[in-house]
N, CA, C, O and CB atoms as a CASP TS submission, in Angstrom:
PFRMAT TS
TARGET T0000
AUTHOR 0000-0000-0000
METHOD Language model
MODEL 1
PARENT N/A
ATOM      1  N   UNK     1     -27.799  33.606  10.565  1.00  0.00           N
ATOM      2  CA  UNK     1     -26.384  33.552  10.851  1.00  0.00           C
ATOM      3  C   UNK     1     -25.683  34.469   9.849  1.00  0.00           C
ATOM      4  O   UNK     1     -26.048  34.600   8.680  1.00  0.00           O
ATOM      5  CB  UNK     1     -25.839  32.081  10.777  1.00  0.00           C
ATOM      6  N   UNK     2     -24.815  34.990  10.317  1.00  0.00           N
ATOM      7  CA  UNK     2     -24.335  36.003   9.404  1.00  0.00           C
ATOM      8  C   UNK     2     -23.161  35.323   8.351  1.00  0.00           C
ATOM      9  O   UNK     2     -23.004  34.115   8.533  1.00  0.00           O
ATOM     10  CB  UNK     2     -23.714  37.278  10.338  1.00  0.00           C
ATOM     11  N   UNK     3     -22.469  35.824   7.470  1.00  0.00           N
ATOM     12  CA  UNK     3     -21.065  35.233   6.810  1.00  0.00           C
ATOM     13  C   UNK     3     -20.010  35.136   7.502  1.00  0.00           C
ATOM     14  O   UNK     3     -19.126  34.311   7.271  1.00  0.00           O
ATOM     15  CB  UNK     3     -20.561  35.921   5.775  1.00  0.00           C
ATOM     16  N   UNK     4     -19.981  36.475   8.985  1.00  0.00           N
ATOM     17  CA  UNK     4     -18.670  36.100   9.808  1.00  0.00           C
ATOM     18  C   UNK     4     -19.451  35.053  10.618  1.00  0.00           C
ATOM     19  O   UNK     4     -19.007  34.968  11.763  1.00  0.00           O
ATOM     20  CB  UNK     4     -17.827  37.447  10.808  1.00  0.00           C
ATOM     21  N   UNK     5     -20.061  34.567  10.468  1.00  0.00           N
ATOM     22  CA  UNK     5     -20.270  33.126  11.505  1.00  0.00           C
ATOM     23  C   UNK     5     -19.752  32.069  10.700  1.00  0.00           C
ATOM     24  O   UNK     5     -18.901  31.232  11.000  1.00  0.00           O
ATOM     25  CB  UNK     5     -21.981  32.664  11.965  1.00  0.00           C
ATOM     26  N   UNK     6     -20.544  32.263   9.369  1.00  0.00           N
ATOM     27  CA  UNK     6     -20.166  30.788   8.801  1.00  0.00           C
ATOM     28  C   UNK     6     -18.520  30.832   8.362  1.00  0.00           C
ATOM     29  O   UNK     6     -17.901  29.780   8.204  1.00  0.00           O
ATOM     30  CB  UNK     6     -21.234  30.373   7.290  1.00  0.00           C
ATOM     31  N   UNK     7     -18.019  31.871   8.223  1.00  0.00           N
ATOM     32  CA  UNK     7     -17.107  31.739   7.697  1.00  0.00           C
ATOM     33  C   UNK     7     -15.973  31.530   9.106  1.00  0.00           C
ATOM     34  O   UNK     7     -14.832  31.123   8.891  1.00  0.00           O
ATOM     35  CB  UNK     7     -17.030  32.872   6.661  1.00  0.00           C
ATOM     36  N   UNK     8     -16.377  31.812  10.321  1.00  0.00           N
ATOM     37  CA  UNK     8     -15.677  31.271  11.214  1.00  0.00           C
ATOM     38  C   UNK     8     -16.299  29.797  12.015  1.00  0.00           C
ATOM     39  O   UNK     8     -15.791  29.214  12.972  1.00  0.00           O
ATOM     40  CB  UNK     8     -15.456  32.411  12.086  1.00  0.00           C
ATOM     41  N   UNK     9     -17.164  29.555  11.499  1.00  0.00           N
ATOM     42  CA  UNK     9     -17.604  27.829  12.087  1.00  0.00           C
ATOM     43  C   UNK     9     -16.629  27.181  11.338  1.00  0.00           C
ATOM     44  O   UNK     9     -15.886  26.242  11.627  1.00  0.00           O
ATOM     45  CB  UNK     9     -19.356  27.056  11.677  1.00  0.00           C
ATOM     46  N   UNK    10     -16.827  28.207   9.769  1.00  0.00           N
ATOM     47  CA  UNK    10     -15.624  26.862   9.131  1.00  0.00           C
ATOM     48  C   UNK    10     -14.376  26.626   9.547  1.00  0.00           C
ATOM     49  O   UNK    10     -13.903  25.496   9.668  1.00  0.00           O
ATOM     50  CB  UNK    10     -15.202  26.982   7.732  1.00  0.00           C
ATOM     51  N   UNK    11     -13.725  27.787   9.810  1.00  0.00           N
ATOM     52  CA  UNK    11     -12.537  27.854  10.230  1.00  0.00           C
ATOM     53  C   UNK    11     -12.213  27.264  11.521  1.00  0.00           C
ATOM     54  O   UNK    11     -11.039  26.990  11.771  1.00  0.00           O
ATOM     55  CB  UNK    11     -12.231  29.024  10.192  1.00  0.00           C
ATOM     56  N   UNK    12     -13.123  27.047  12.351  1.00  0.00           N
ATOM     57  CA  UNK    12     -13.204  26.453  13.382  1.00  0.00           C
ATOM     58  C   UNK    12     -13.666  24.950  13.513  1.00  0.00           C
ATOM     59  O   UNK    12     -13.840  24.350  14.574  1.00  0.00           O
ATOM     60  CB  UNK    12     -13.858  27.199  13.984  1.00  0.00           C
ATOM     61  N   UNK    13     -13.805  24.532  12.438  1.00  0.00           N
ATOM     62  CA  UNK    13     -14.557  22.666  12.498  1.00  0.00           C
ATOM     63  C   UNK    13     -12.675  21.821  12.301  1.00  0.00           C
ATOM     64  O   UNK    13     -11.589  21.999  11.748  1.00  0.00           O
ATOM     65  CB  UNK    13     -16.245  22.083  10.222  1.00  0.00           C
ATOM     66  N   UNK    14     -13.350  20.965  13.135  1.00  0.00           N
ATOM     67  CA  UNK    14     -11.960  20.164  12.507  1.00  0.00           C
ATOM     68  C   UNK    14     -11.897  19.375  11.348  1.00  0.00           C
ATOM     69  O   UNK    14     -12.810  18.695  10.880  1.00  0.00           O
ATOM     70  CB  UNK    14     -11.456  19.219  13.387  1.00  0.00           C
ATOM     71  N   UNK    15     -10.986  19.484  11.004  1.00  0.00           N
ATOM     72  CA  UNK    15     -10.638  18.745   9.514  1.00  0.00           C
ATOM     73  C   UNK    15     -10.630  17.615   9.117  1.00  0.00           C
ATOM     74  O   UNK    15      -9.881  16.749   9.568  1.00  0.00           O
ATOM     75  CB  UNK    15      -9.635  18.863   9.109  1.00  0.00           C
ATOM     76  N   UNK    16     -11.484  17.438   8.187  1.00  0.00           N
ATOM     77  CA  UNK    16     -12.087  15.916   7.538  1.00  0.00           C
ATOM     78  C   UNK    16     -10.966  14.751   7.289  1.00  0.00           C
ATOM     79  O   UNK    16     -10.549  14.612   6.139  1.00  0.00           O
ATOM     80  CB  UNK    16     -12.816  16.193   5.899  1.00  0.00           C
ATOM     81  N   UNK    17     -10.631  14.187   7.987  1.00  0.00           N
ATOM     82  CA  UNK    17      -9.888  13.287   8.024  1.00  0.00           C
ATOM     83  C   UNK    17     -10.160  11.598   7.049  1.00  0.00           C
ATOM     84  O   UNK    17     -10.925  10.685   7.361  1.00  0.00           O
ATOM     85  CB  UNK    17      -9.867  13.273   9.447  1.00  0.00           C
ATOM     86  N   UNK    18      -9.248  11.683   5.874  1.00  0.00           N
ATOM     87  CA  UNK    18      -9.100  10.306   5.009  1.00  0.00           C
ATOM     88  C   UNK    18      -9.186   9.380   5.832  1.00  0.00           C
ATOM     89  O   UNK    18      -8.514   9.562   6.847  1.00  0.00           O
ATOM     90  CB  UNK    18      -7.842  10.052   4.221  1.00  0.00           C
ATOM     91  N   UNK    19      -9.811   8.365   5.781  1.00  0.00           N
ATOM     92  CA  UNK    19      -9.469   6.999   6.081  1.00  0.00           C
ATOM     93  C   UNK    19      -8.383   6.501   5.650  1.00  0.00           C
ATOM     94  O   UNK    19      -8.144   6.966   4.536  1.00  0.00           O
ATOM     95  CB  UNK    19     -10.292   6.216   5.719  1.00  0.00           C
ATOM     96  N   UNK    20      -7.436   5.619   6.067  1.00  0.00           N
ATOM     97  CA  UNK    20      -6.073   4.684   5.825  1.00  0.00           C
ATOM     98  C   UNK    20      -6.187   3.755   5.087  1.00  0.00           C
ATOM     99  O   UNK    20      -6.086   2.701   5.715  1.00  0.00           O
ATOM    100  CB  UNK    20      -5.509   4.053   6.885  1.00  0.00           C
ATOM    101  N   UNK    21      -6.301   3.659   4.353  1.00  0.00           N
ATOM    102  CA  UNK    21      -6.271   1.882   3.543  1.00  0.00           C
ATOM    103  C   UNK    21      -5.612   1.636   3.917  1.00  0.00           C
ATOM    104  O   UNK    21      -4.630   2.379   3.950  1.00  0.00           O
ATOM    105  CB  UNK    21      -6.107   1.323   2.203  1.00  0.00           C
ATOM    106  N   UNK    22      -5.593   0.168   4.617  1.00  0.00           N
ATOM    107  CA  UNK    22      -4.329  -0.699   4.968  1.00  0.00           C
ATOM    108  C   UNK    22      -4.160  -1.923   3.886  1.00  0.00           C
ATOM    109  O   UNK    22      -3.099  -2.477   3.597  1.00  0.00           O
ATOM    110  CB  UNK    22      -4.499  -1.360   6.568  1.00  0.00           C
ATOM    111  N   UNK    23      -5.480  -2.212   3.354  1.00  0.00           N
ATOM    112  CA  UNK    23      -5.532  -3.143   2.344  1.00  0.00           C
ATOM    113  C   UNK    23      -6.245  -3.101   0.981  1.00  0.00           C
ATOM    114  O   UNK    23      -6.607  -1.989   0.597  1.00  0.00           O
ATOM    115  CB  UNK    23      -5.940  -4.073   2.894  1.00  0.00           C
ATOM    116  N   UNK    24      -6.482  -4.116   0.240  1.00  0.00           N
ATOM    117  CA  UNK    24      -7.280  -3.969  -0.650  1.00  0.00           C
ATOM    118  C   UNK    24      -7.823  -5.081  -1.516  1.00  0.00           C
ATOM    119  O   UNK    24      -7.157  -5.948  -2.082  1.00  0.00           O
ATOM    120  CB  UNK    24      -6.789  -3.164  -1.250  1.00  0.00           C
ATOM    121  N   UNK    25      -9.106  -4.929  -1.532  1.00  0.00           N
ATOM    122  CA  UNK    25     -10.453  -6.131  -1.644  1.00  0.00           C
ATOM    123  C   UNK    25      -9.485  -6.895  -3.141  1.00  0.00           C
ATOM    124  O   UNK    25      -8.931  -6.295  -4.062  1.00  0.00           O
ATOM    125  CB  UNK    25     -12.739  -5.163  -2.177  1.00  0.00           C
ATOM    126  N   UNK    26      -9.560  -8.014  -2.952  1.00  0.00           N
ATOM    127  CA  UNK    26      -8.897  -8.762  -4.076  1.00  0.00           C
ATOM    128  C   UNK    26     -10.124  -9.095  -5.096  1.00  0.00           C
ATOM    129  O   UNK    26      -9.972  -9.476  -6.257  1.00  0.00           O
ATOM    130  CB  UNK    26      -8.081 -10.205  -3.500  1.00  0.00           C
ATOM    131  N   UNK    27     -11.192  -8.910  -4.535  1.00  0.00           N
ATOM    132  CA  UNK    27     -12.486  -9.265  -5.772  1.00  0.00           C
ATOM    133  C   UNK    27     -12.861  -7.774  -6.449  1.00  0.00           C
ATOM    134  O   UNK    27     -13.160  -7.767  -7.643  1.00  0.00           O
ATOM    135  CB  UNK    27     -14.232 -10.033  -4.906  1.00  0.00           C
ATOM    136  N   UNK    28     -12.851  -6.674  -5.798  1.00  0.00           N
ATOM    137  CA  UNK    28     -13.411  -4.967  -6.569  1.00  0.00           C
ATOM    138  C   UNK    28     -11.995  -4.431  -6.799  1.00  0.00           C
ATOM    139  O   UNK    28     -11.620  -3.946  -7.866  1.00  0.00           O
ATOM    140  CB  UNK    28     -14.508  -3.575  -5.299  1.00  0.00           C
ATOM    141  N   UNK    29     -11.104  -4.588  -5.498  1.00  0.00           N
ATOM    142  CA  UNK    29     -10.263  -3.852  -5.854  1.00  0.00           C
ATOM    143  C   UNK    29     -10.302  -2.275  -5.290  1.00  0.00           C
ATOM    144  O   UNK    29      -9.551  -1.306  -5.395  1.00  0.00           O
ATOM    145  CB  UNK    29     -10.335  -4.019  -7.151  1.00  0.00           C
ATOM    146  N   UNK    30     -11.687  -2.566  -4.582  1.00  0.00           N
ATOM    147  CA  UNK    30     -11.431  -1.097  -3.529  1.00  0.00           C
ATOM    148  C   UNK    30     -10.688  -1.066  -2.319  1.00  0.00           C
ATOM    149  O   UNK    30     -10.478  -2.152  -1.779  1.00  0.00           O
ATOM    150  CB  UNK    30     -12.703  -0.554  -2.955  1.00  0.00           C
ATOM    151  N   UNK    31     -10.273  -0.091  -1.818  1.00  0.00           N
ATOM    152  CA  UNK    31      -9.742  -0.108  -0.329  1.00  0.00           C
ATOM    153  C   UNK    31     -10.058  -0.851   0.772  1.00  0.00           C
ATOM    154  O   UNK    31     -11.216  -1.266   0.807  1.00  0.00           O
ATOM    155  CB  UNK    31      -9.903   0.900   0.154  1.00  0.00           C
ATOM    156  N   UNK    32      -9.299  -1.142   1.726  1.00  0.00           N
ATOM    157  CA  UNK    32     -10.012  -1.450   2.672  1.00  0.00           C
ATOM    158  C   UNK    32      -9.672  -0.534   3.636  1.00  0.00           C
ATOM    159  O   UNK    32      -8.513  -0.156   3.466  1.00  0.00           O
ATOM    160  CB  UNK    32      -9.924  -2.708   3.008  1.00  0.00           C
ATOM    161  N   UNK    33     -10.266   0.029   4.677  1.00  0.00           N
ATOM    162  CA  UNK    33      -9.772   1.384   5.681  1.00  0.00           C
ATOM    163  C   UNK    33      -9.526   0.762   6.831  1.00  0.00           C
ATOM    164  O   UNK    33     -10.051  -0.249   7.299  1.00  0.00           O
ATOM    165  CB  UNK    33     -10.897   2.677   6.004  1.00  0.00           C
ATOM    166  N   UNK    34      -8.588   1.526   7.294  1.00  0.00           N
ATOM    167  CA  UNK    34      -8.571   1.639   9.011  1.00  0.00           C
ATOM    168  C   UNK    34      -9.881   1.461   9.633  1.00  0.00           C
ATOM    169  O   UNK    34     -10.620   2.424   9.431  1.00  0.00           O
ATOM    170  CB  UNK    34      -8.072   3.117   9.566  1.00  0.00           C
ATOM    171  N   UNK    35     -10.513   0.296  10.494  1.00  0.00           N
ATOM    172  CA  UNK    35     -11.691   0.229  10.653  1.00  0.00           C
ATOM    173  C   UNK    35     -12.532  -0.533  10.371  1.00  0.00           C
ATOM    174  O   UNK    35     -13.404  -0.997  11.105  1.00  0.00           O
ATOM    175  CB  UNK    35     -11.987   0.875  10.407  1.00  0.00           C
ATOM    176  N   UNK    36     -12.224  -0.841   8.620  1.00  0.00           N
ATOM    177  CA  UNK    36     -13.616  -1.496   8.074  1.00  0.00           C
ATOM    178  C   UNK    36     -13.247  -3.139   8.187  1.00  0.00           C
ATOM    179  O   UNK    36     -12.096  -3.576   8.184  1.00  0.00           O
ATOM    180  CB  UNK    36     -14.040  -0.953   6.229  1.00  0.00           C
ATOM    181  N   UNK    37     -14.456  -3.944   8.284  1.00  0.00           N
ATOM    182  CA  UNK    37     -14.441  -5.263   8.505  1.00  0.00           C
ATOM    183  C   UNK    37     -13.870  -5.766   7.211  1.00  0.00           C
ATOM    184  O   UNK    37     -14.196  -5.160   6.190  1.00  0.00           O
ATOM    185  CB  UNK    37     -15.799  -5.825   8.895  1.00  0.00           C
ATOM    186  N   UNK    38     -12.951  -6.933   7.108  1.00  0.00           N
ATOM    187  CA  UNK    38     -13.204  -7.671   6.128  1.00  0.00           C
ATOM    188  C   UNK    38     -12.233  -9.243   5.957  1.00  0.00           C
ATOM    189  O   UNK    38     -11.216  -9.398   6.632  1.00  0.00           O
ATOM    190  CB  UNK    38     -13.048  -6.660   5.014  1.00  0.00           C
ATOM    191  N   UNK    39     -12.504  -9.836   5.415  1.00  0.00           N
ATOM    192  CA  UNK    39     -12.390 -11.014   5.767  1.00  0.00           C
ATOM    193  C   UNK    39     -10.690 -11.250   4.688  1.00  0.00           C
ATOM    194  O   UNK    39     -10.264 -10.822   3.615  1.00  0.00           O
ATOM    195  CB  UNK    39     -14.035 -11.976   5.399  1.00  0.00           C
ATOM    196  N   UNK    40     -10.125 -12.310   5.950  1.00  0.00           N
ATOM    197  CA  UNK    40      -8.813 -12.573   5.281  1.00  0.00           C
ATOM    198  C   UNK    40      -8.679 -14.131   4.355  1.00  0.00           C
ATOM    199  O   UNK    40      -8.895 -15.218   4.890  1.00  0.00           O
ATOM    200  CB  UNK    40      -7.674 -12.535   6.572  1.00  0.00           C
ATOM    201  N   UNK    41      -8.439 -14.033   3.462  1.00  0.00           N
ATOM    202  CA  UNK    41      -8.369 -15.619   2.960  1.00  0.00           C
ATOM    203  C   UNK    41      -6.626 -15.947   2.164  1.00  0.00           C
ATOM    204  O   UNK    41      -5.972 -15.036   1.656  1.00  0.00           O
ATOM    205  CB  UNK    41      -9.912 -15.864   1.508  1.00  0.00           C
ATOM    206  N   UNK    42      -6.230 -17.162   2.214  1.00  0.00           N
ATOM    207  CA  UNK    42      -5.501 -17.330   1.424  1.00  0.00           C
ATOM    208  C   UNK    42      -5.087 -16.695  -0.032  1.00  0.00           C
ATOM    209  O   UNK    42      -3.923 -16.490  -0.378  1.00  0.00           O
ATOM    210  CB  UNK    42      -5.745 -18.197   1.451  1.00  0.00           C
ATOM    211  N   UNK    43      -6.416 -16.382  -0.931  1.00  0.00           N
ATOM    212  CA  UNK    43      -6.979 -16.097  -2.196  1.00  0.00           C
ATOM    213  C   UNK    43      -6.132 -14.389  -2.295  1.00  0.00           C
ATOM    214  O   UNK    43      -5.478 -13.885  -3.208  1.00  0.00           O
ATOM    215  CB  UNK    43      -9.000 -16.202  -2.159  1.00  0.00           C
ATOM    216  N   UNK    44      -6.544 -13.823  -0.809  1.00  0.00           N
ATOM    217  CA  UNK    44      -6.229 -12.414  -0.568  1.00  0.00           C
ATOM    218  C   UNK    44      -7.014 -11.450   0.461  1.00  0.00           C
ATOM    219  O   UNK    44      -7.493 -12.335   1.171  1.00  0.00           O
ATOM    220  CB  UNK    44      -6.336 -11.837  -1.808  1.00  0.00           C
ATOM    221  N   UNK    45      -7.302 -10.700   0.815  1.00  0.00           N
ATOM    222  CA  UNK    45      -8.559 -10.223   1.830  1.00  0.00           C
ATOM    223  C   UNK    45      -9.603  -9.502   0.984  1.00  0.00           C
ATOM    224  O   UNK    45      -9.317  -8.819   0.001  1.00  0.00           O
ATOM    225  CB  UNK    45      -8.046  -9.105   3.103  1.00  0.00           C
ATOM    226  N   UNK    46     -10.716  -9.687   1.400  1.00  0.00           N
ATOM    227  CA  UNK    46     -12.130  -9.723   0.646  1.00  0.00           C
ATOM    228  C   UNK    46     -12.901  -8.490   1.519  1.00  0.00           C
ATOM    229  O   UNK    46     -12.912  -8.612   2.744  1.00  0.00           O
ATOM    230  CB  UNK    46     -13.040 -11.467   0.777  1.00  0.00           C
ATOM    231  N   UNK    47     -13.379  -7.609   1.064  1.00  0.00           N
ATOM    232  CA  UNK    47     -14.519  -6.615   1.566  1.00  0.00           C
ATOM    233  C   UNK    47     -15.638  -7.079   1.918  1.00  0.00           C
ATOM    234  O   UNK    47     -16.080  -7.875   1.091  1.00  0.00           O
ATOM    235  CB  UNK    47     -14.901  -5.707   0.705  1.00  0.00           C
ATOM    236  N   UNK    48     -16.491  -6.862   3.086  1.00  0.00           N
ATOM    237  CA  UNK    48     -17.704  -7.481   3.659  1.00  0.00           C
ATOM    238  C   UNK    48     -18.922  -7.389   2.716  1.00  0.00           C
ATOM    239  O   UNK    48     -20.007  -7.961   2.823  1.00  0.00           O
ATOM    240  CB  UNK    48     -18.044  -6.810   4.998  1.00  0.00           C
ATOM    241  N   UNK    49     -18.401  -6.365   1.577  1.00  0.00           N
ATOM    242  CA  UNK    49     -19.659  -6.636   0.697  1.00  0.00           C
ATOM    243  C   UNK    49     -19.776  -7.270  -0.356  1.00  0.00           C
ATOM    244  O   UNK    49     -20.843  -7.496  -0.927  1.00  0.00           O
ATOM    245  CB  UNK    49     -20.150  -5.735   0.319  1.00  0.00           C
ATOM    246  N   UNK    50     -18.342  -7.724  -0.819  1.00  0.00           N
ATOM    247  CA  UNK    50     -18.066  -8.239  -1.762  1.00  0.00           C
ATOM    248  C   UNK    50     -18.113 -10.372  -1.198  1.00  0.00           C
ATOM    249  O   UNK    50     -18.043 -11.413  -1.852  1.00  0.00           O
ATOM    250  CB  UNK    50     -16.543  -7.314  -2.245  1.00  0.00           C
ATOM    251  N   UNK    51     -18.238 -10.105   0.047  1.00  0.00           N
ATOM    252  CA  UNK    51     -18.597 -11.758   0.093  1.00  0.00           C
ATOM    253  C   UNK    51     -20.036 -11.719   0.710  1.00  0.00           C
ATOM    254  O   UNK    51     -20.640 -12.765   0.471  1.00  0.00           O
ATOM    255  CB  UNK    51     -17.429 -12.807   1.180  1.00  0.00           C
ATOM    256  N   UNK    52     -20.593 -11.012   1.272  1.00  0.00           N
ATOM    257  CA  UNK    52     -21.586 -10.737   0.902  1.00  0.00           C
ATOM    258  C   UNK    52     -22.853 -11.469  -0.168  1.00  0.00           C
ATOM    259  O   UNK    52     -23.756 -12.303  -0.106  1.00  0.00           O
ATOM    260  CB  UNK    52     -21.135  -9.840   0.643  1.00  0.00           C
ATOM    261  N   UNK    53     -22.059 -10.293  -1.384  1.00  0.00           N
ATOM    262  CA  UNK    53     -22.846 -10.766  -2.779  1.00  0.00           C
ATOM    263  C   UNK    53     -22.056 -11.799  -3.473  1.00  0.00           C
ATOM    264  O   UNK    53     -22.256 -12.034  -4.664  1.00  0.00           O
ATOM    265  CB  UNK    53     -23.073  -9.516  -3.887  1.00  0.00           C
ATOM    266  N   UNK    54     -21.242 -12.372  -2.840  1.00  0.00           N
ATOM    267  CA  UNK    54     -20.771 -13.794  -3.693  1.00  0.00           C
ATOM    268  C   UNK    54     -21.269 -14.979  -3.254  1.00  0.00           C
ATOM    269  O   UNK    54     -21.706 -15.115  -2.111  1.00  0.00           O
ATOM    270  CB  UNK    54     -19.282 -14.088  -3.678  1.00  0.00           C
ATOM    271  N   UNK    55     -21.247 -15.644  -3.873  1.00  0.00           N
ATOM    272  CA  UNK    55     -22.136 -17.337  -3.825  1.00  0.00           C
ATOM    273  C   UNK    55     -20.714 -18.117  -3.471  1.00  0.00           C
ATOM    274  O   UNK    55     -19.534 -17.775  -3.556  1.00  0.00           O
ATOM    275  CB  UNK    55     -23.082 -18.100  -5.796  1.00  0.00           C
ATOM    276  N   UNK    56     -21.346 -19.255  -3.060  1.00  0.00           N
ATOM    277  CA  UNK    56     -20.399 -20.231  -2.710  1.00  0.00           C
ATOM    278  C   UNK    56     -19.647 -20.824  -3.760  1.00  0.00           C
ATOM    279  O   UNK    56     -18.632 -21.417  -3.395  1.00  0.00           O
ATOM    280  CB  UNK    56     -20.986 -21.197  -2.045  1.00  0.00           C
ATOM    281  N   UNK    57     -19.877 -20.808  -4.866  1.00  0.00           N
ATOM    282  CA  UNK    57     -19.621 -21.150  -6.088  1.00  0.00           C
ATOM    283  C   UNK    57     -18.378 -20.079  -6.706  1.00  0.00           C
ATOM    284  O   UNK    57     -17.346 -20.323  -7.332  1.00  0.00           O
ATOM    285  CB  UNK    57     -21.033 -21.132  -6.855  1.00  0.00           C
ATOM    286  N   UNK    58     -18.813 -19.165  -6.361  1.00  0.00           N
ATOM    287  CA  UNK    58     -18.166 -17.924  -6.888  1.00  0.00           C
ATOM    288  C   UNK    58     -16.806 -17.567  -5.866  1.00  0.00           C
ATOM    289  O   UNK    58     -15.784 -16.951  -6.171  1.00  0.00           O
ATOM    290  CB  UNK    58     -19.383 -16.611  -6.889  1.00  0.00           C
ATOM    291  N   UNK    59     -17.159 -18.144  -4.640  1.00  0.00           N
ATOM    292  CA  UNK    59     -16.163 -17.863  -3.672  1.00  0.00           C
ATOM    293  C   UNK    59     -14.925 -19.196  -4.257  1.00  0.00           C
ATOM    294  O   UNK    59     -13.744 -18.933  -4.485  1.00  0.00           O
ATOM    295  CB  UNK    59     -16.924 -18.019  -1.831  1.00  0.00           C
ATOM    296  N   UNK    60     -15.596 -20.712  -4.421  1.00  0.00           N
ATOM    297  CA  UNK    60     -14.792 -21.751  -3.776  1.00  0.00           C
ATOM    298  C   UNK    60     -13.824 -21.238  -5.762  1.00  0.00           C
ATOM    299  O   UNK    60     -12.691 -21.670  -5.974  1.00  0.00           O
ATOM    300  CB  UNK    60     -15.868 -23.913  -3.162  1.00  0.00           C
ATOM    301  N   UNK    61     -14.524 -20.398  -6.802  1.00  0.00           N
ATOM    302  CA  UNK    61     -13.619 -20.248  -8.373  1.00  0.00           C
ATOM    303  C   UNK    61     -12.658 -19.401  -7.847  1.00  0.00           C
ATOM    304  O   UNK    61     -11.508 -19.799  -7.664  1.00  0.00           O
ATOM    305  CB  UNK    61     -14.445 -19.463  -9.913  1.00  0.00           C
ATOM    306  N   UNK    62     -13.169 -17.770  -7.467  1.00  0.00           N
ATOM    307  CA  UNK    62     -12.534 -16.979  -7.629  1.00  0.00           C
ATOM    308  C   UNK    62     -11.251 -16.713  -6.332  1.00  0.00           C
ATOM    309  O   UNK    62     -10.103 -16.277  -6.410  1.00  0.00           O
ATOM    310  CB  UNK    62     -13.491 -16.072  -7.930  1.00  0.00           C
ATOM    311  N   UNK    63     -11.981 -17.146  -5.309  1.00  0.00           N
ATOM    312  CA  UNK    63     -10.808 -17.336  -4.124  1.00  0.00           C
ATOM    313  C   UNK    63     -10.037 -18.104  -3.787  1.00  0.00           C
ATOM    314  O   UNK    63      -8.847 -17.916  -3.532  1.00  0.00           O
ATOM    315  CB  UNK    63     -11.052 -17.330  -3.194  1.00  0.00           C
ATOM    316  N   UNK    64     -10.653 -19.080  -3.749  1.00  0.00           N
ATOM    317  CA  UNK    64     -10.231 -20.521  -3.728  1.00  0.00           C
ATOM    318  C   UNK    64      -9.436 -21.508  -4.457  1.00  0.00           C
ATOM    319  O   UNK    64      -8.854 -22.498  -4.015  1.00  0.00           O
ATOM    320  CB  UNK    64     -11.046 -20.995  -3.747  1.00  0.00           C
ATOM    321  N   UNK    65      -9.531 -20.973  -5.894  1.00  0.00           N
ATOM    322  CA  UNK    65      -8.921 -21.580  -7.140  1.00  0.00           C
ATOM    323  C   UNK    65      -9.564 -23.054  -7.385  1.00  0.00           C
ATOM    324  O   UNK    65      -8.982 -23.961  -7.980  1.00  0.00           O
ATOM    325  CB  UNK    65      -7.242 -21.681  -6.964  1.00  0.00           C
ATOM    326  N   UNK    66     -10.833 -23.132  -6.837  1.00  0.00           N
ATOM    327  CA  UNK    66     -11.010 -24.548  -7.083  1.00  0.00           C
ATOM    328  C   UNK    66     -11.780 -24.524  -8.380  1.00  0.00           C
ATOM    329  O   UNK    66     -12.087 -23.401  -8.780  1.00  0.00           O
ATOM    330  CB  UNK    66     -11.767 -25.342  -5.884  1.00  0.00           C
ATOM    331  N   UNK    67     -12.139 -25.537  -9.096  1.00  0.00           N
ATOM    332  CA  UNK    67     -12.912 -25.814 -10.145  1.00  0.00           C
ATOM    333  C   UNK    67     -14.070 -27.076 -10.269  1.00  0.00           C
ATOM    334  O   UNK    67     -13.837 -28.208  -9.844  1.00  0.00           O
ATOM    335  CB  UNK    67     -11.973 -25.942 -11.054  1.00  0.00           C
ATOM    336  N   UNK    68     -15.313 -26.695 -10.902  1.00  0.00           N
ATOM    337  CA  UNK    68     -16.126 -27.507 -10.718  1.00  0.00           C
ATOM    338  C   UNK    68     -15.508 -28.985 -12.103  1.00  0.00           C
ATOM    339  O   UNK    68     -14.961 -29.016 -13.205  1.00  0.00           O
ATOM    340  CB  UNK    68     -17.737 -26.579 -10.856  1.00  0.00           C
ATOM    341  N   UNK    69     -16.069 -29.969 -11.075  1.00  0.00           N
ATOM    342  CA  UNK    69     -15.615 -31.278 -12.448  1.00  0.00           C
ATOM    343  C   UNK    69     -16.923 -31.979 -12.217  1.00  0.00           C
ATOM    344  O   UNK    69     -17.650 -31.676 -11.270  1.00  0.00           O
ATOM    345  CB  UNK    69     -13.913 -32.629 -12.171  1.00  0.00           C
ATOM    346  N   UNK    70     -17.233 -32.966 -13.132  1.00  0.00           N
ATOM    347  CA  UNK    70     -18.063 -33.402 -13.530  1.00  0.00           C
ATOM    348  C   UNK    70     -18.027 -35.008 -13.139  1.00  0.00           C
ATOM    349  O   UNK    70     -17.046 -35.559 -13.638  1.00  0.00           O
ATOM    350  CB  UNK    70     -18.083 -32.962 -14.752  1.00  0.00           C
ATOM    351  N   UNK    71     -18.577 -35.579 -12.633  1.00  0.00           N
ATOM    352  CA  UNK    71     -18.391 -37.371 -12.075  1.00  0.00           C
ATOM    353  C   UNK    71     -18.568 -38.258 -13.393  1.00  0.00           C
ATOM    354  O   UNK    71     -19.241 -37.952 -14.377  1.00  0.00           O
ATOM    355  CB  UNK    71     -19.855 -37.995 -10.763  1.00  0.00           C
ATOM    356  N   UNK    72     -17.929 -39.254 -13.230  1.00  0.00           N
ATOM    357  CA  UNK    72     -17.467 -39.787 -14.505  1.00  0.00           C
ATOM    358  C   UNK    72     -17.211 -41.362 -14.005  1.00  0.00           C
ATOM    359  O   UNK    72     -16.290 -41.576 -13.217  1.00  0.00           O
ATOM    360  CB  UNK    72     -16.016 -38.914 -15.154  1.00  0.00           C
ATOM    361  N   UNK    73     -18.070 -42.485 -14.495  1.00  0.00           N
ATOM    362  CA  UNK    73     -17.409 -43.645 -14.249  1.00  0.00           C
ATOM    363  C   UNK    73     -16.015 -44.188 -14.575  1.00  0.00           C
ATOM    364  O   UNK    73     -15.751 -44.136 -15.777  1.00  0.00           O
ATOM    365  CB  UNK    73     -18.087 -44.337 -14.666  1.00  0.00           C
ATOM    366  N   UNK    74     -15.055 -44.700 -13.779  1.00  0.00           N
ATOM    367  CA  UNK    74     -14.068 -45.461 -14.611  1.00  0.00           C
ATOM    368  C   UNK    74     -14.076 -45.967 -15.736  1.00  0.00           C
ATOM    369  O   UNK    74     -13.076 -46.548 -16.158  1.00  0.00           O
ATOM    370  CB  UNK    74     -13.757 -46.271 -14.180  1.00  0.00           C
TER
END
């Protein structure tokens, strides 16, 4: 291929288009895009990978605001 090819394929490709964040993961703090799955909670909306790799434990502290207690007789 010669340089006037590549240099007109380029000129001719269409242009790489950003994704939209419409939101953003309340546990990383990355984007969330136009498109990408992710889950809505009270806490805030969460990225599919970030609940994912969270435990139930980790979900019911950090999203949830709940806290573990300890059983205790009267």
């Amino acid at each position: 291929m010669s340089s006037f090819d590549v240099i007109e394929n380029g000129w001719l490709a269409a242009p790489e288009v950003e994704a939209e964040a419409v939101s953003q993961c309340c546990v990383c703090a990355e984007p969330i895009c136009s498109g990408d799955s992710y889950w809505e909670t009270e806490g805030g909306d969460i990225c599919c990978e970030c609940m994912e790799n969270m435990t139930a434990a980790a979900f019911l502290t950090d999203v949830c605001c709940e806290r573990e207690n300890i059983a205790k007789r009267d």
